[in-house]
PDB file of N, CA, C and O in Angstrom:
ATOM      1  N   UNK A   1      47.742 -44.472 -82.103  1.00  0.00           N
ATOM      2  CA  UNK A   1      48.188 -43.251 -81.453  1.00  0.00           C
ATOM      3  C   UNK A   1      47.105 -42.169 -81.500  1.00  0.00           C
ATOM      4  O   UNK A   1      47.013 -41.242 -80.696  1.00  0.00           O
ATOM      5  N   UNK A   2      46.395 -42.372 -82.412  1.00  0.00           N
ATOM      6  CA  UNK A   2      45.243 -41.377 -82.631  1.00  0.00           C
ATOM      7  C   UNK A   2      44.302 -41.168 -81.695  1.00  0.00           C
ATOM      8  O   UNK A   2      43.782 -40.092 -81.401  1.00  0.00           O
ATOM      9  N   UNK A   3      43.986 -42.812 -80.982  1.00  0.00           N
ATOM     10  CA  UNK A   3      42.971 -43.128 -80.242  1.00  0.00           C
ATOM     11  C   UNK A   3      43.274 -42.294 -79.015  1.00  0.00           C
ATOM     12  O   UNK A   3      42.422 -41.637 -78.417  1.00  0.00           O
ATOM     13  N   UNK A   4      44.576 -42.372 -78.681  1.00  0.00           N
ATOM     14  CA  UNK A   4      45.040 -41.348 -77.431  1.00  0.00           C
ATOM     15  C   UNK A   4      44.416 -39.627 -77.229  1.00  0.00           C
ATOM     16  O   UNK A   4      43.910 -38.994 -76.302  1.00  0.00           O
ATOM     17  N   UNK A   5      44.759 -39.364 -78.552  1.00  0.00           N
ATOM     18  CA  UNK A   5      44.227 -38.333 -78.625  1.00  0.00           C
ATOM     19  C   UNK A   5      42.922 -37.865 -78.386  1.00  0.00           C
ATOM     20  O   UNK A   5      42.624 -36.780 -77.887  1.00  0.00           O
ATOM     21  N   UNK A   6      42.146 -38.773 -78.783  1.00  0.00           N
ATOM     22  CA  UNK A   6      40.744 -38.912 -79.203  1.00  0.00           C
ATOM     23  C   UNK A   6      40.102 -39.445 -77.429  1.00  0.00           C
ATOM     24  O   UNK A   6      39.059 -39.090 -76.878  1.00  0.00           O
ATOM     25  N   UNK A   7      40.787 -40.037 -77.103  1.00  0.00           N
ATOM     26  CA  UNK A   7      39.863 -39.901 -75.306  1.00  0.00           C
ATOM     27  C   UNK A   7      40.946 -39.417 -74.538  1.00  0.00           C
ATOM     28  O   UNK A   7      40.940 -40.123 -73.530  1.00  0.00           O
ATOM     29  N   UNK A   8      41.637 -38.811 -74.477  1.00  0.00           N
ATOM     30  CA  UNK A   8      42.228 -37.379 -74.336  1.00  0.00           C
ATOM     31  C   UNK A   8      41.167 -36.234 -73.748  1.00  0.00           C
ATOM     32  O   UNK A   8      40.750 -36.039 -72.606  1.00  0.00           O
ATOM     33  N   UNK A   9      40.836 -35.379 -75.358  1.00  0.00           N
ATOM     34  CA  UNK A   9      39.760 -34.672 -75.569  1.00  0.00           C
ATOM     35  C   UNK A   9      38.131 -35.207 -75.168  1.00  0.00           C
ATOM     36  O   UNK A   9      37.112 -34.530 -75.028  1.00  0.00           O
ATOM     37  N   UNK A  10      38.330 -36.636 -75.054  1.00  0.00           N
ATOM     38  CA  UNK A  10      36.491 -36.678 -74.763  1.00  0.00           C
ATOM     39  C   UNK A  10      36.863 -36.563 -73.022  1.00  0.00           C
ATOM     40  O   UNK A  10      35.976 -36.063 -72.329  1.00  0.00           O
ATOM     41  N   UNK A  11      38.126 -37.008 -72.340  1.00  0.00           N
ATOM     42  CA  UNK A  11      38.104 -37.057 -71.025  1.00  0.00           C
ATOM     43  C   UNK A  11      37.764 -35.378 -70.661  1.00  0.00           C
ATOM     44  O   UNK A  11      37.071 -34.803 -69.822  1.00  0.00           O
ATOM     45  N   UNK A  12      38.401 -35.078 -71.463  1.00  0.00           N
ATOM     46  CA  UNK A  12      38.650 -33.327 -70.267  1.00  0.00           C
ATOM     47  C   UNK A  12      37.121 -32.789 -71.040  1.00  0.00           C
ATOM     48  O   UNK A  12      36.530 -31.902 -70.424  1.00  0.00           O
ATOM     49  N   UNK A  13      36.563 -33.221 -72.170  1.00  0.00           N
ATOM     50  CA  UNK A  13      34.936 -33.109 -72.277  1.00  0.00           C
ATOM     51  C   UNK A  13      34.251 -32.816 -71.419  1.00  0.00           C
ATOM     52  O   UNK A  13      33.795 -31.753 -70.997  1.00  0.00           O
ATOM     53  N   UNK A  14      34.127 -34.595 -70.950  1.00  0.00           N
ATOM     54  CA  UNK A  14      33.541 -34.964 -69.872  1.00  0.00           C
ATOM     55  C   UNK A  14      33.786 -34.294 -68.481  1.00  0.00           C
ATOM     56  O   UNK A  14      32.761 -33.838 -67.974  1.00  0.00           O
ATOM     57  N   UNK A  15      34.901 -34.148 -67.784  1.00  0.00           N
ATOM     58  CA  UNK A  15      35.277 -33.536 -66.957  1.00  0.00           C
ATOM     59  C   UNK A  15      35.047 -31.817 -66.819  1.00  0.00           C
ATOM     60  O   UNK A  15      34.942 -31.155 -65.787  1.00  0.00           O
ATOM     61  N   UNK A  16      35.009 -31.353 -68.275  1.00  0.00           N
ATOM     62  CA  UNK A  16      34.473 -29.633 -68.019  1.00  0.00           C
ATOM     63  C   UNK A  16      32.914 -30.021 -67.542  1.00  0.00           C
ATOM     64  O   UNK A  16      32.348 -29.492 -66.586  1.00  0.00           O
ATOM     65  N   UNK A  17      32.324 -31.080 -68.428  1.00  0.00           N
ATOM     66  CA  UNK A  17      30.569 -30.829 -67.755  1.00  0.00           C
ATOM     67  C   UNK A  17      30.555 -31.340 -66.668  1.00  0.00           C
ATOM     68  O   UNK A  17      29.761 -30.601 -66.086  1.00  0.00           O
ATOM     69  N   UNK A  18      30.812 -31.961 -66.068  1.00  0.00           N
ATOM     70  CA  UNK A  18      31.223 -31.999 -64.336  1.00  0.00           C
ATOM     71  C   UNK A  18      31.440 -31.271 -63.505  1.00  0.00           C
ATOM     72  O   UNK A  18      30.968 -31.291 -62.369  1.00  0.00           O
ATOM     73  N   UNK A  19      32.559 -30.152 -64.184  1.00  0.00           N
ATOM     74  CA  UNK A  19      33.191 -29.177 -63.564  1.00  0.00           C
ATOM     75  C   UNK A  19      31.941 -27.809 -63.400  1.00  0.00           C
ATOM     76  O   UNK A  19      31.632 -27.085 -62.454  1.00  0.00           O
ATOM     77  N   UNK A  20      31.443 -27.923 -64.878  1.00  0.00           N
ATOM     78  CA  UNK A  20      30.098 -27.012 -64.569  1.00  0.00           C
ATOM     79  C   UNK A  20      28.842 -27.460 -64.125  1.00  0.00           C
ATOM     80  O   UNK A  20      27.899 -26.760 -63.754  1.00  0.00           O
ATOM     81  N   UNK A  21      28.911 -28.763 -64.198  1.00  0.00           N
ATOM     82  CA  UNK A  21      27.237 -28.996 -63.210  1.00  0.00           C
ATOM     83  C   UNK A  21      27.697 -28.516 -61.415  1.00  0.00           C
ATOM     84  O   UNK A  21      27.126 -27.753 -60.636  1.00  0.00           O
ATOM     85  N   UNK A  22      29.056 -29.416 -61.246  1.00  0.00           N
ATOM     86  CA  UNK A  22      29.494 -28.359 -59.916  1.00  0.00           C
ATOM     87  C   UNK A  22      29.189 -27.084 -59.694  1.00  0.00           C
ATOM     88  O   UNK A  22      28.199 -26.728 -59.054  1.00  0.00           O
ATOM     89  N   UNK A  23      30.242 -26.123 -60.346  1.00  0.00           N
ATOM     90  CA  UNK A  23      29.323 -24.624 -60.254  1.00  0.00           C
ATOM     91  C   UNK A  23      28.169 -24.404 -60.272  1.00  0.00           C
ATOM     92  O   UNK A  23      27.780 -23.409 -59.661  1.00  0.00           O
ATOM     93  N   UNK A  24      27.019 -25.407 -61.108  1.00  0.00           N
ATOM     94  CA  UNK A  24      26.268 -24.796 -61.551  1.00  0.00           C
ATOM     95  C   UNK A  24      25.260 -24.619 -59.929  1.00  0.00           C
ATOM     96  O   UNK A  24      24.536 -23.720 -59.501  1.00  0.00           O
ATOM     97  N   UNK A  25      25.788 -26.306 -59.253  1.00  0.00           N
ATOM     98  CA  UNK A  25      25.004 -26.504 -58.147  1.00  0.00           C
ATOM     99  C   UNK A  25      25.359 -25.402 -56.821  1.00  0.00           C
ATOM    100  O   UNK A  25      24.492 -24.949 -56.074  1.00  0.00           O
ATOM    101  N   UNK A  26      26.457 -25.174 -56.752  1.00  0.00           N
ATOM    102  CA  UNK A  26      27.063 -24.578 -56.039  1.00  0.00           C
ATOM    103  C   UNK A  26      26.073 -23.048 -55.970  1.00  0.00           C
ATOM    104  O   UNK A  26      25.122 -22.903 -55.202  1.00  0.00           O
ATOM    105  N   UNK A  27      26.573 -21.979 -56.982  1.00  0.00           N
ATOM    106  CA  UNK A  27      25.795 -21.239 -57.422  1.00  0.00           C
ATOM    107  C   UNK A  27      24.273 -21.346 -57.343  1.00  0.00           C
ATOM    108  O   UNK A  27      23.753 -20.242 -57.179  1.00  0.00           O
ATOM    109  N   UNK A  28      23.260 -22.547 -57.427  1.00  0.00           N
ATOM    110  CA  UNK A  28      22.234 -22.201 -57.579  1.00  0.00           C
ATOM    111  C   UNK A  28      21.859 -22.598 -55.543  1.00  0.00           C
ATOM    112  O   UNK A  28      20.703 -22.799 -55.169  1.00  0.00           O
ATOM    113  N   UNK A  29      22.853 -22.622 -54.725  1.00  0.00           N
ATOM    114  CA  UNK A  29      22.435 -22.940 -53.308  1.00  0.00           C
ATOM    115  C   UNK A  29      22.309 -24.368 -53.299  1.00  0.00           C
ATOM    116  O   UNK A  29      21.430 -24.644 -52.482  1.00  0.00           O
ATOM    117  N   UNK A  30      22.707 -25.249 -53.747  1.00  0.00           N
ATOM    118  CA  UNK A  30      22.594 -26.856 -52.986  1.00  0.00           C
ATOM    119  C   UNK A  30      23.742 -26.961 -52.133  1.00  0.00           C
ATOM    120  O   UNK A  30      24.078 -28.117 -51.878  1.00  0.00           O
ATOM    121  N   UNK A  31      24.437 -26.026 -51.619  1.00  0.00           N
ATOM    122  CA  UNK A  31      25.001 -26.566 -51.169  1.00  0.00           C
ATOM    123  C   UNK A  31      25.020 -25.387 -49.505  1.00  0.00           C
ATOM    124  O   UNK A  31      25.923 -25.488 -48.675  1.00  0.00           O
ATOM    125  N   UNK A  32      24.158 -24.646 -49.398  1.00  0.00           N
ATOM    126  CA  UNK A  32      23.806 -23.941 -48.259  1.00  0.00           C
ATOM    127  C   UNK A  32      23.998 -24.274 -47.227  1.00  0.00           C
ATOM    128  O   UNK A  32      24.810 -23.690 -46.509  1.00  0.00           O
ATOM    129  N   UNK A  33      23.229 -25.438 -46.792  1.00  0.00           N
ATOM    130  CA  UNK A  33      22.599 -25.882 -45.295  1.00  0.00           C
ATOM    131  C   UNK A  33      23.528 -26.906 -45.520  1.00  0.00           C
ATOM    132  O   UNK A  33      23.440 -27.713 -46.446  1.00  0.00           O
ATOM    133  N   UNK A  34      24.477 -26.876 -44.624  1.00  0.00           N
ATOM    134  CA  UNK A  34      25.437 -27.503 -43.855  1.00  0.00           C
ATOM    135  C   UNK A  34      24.686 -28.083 -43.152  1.00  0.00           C
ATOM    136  O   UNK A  34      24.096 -29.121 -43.451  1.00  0.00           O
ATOM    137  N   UNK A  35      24.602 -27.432 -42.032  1.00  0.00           N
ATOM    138  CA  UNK A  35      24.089 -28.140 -40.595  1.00  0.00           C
ATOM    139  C   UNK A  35      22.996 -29.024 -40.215  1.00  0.00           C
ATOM    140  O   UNK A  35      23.077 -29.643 -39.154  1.00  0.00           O
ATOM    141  N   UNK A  36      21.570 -29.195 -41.283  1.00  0.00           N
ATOM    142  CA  UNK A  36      20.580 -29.854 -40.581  1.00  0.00           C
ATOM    143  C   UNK A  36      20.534 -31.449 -40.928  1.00  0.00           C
ATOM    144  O   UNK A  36      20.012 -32.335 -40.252  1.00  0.00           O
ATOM    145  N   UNK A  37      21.206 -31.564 -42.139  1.00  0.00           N
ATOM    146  CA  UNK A  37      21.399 -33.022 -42.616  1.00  0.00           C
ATOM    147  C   UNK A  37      22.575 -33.637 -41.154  1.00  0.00           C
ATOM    148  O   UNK A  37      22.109 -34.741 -40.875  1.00  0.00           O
ATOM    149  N   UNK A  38      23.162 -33.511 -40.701  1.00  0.00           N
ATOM    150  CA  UNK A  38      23.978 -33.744 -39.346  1.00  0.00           C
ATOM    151  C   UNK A  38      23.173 -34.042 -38.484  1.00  0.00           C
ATOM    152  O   UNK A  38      23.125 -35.176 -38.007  1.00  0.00           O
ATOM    153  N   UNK A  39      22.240 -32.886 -38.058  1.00  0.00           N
ATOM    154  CA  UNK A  39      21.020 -33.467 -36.799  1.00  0.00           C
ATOM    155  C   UNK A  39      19.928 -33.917 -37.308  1.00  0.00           C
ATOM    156  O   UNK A  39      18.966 -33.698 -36.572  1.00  0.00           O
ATOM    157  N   UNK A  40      19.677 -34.458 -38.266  1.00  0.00           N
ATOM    158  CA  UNK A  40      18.127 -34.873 -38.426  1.00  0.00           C
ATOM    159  C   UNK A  40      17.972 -36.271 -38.334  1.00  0.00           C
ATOM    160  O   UNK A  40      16.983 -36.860 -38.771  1.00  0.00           O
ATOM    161  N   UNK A  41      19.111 -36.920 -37.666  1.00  0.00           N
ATOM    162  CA  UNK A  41      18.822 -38.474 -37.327  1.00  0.00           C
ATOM    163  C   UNK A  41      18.557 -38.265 -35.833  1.00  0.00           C
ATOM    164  O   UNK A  41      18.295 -39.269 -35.172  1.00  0.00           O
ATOM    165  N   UNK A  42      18.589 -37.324 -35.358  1.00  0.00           N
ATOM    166  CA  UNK A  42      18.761 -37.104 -34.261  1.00  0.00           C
ATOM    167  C   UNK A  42      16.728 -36.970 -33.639  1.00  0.00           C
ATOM    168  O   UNK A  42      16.112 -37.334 -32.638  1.00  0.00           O
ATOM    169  N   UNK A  43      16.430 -36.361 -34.728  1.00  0.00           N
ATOM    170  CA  UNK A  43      14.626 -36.175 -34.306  1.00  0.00           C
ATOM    171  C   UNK A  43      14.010 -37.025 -34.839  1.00  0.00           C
ATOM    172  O   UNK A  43      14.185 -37.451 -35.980  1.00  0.00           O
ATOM    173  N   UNK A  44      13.029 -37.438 -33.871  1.00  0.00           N
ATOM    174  CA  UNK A  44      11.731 -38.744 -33.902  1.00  0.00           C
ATOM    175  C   UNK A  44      11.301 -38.869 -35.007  1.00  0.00           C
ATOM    176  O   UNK A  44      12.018 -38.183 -35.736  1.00  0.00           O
ATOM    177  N   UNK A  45      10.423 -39.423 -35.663  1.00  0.00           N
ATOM    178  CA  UNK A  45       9.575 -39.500 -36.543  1.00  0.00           C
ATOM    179  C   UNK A  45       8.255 -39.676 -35.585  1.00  0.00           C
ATOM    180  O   UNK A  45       7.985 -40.232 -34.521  1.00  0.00           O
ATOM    181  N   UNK A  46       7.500 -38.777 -36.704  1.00  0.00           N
ATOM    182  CA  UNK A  46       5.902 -38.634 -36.292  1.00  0.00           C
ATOM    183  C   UNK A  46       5.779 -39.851 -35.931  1.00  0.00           C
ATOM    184  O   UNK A  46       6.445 -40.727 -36.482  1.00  0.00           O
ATOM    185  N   UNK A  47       4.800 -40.155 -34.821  1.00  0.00           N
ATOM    186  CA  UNK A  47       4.056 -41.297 -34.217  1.00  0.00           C
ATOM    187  C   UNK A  47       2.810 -41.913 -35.262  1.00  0.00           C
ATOM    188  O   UNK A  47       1.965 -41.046 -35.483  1.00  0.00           O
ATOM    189  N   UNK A  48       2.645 -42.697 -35.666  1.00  0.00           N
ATOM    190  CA  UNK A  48       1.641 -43.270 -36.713  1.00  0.00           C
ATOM    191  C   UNK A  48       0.093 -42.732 -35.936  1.00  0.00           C
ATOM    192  O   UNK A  48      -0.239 -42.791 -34.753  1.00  0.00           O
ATOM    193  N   UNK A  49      -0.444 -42.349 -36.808  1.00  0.00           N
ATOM    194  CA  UNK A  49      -2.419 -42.359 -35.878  1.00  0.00           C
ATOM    195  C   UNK A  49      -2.563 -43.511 -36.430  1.00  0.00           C
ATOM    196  O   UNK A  49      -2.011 -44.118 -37.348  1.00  0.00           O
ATOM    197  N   UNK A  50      -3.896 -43.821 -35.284  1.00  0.00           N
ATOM    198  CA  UNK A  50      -4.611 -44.507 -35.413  1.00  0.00           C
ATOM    199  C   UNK A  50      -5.449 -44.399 -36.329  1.00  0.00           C
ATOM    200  O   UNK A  50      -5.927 -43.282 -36.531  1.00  0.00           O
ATOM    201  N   UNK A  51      -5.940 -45.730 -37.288  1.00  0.00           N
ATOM    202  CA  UNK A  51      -7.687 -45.224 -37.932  1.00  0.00           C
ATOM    203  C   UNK A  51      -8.250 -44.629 -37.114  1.00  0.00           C
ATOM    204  O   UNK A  51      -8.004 -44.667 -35.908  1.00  0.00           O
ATOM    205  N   UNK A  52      -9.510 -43.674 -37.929  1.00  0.00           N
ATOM    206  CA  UNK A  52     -10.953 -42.728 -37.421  1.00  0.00           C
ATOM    207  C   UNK A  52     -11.817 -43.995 -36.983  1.00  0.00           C
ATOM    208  O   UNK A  52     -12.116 -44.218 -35.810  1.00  0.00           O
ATOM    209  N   UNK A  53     -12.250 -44.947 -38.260  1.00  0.00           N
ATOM    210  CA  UNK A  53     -12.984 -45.934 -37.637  1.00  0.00           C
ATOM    211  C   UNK A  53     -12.649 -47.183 -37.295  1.00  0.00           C
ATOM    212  O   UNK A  53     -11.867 -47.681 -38.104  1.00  0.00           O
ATOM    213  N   UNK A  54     -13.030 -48.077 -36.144  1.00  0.00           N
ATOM    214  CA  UNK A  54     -12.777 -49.153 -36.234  1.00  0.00           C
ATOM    215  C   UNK A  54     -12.952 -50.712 -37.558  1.00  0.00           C
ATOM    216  O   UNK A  54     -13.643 -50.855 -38.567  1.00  0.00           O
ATOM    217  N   UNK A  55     -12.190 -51.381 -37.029  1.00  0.00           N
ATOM    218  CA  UNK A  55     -12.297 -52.258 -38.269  1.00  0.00           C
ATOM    219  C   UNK A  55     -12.992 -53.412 -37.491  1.00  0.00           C
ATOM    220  O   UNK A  55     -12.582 -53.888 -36.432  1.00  0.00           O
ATOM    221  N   UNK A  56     -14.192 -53.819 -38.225  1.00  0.00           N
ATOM    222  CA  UNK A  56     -15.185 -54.858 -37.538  1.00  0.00           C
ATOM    223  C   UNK A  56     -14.414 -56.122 -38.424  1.00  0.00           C
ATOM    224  O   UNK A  56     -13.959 -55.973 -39.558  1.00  0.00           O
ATOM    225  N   UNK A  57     -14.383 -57.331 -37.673  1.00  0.00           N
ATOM    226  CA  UNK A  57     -13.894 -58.115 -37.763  1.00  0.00           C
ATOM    227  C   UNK A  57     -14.831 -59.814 -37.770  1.00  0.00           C
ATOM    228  O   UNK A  57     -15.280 -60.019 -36.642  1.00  0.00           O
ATOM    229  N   UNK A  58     -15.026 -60.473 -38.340  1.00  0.00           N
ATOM    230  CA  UNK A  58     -16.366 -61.378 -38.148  1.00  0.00           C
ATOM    231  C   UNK A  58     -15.731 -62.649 -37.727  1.00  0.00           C
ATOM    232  O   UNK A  58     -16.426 -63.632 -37.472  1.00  0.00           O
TER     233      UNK A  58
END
Protein backbone atom coordinates (compact mmCIF):
# COMPACT_ATOMS: atom_id res chain seq x y z
CA UNK A 1 0.00 0.00 0.00
CA UNK A 2 2.92 2.17 0.56
CA UNK A 3 4.16 1.69 -2.93
CA UNK A 4 0.90 3.56 -4.03
CA UNK A 5 1.78 6.28 -2.29
CA UNK A 6 5.22 6.44 -3.26
CA UNK A 7 4.48 6.71 -7.30
CA UNK A 8 1.64 8.74 -6.44
CA UNK A 9 4.06 11.57 -5.39
CA UNK A 10 6.89 10.68 -7.95
CA UNK A 11 3.91 10.88 -10.73
CA UNK A 12 2.65 14.43 -9.96
CA UNK A 13 6.81 15.03 -9.50
CA UNK A 14 7.27 14.24 -12.72
CA UNK A 15 4.30 15.89 -14.15
CA UNK A 16 5.01 19.47 -12.23
CA UNK A 17 8.55 19.37 -14.29
CA UNK A 18 6.65 18.97 -17.41
CA UNK A 19 4.22 21.33 -16.43
CA UNK A 20 7.17 23.86 -15.98
CA UNK A 21 9.40 23.04 -18.86
CA UNK A 22 5.90 23.92 -20.69
CA UNK A 23 5.76 27.37 -19.23
CA UNK A 24 9.07 27.63 -19.28
CA UNK A 25 8.97 27.19 -23.27
CA UNK A 26 6.00 29.03 -23.71
CA UNK A 27 7.32 32.12 -21.87
CA UNK A 28 10.70 32.04 -23.36
CA UNK A 29 8.80 32.38 -27.24
CA UNK A 30 8.99 28.75 -28.76
CA UNK A 31 6.02 28.89 -29.36
CA UNK A 32 5.55 32.38 -31.46
CA UNK A 33 5.61 31.60 -35.13
CA UNK A 34 2.64 29.76 -35.87
CA UNK A 35 2.55 30.31 -39.41
CA UNK A 36 5.90 29.56 -41.28
CA UNK A 37 6.40 25.88 -40.25
CA UNK A 38 2.79 25.40 -42.39
CA UNK A 39 4.33 27.02 -45.60
CA UNK A 40 7.79 26.00 -45.70
CA UNK A 41 7.12 22.73 -47.59
CA UNK A 42 5.72 24.80 -49.83
CA UNK A 43 9.34 26.66 -51.00
CA UNK A 44 12.07 25.06 -53.26
CA UNK A 45 15.22 24.21 -52.00
CA UNK A 46 18.31 25.98 -53.28
CA UNK A 47 19.40 24.45 -56.64
CA UNK A 48 22.86 22.56 -56.00
CA UNK A 49 26.05 24.61 -57.92
CA UNK A 50 28.07 23.25 -59.83
CA UNK A 51 31.99 22.69 -59.01
CA UNK A 52 34.41 25.95 -59.83
CA UNK A 53 36.71 23.38 -61.44
CA UNK A 54 36.31 20.67 -63.65
CA UNK A 55 37.11 17.13 -62.72
CA UNK A 56 39.70 15.58 -65.27
CA UNK A 57 39.02 12.16 -65.68
CA UNK A 58 41.79 9.61 -67.32
Amino acid sequence: MTIIFLLIGLSLLVALVFLAGFLWAVRSGQYDDAYTPSVRMLFDDEAPTEPTAPVRRR
